[in-house]
C-alpha positions in Angstrom: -98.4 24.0 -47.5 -95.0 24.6 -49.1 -93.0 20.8 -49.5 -90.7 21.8 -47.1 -93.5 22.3 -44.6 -95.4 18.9 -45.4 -91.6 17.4 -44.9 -91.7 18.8 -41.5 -94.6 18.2 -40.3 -94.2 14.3 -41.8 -90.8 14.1 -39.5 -92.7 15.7 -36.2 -95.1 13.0 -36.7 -92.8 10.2 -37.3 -91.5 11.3 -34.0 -94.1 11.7 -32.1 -95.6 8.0 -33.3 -91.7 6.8 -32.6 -91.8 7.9 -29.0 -95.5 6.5 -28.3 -94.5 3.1 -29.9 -91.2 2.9 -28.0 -93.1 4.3 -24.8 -95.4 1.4 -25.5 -93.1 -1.1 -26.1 -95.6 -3.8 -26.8 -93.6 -6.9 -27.0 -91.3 -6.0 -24.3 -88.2 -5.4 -26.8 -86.9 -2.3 -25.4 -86.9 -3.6 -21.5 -85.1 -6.4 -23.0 -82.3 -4.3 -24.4 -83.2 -3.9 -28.0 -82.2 -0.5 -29.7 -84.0 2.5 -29.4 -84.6 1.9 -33.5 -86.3 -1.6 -32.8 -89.7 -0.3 -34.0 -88.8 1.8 -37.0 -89.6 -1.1 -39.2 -93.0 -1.2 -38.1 -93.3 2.8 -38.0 -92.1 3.0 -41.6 -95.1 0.7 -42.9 -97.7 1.9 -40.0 -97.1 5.8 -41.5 -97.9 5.3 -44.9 -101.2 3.6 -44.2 -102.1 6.8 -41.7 -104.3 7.8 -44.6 -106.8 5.0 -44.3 -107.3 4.8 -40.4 -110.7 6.6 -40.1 -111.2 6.2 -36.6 -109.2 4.6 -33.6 -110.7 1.1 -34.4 -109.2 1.2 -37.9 -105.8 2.4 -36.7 -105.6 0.2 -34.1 -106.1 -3.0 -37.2 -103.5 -1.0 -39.1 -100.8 -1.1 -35.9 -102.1 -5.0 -35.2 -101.5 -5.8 -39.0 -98.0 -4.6 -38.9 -96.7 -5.8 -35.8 -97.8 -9.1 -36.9 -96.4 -9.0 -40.8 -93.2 -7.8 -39.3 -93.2 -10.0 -35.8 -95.9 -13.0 -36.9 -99.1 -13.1 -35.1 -98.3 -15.2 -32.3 -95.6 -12.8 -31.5 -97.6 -10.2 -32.1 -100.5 -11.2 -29.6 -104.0 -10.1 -29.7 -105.4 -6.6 -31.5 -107.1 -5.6 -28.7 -103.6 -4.5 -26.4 -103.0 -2.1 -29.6 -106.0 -0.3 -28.3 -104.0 2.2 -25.5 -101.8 3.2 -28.3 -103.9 3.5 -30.9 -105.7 6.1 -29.1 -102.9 7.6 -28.6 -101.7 7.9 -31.5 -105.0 8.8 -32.7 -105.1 11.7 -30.5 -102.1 12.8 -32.0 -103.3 12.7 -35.7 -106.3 14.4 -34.6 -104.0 17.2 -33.7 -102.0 17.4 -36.7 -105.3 17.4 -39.1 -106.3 20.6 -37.0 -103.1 22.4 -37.2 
């Protein structure tokens, strides 16, 4: 893969992982008028650490970890309402890593 092909594929991801974390809107930010953008904190630190989730349990951890480093853990609430979207978002990496 050329770098401008891992570059592309690294910005469909971000996407997609943007879209299921807005869709998802965990803490009820974006039905309370936050920007679109309110998550890209968390997705910048969540898609470096893609590499270690090996399996859905891990990823979901990995979401949980960074919504409460970036929100506090009270905020943040419980790991296991991270589980939905982590298997979403699993789903999608599983996707990518066949393509």
């Amino acid at each position: 893969m050329t770098k401008r092909e891992g570059r592309i594929r690294y910005e469909a991801l971000r996407s997609d992982i943007t879209r299921l974390i807005n869709d998802a809107d965990l803490l009820g930010l974006l039905r309370l008028g936050a920007p679109l953008d309110e998550y890209s904190s968390e997705i910048s630190t969540i898609l470096p650490r893609l590499k270690e989730a090996s399996s859905e349990t891990t990823l979901r951890r990995i979401i949980h970890e960074e919504f409460c480093r970036w929100f506090g853990s009270e905020q943040a609430g419980v790991e296991a309402k991270y589980a939905p979207l982590a298997a979403k978002i699993w789903d999608c990496l599983s996707t990518v890593r066949t393509v």
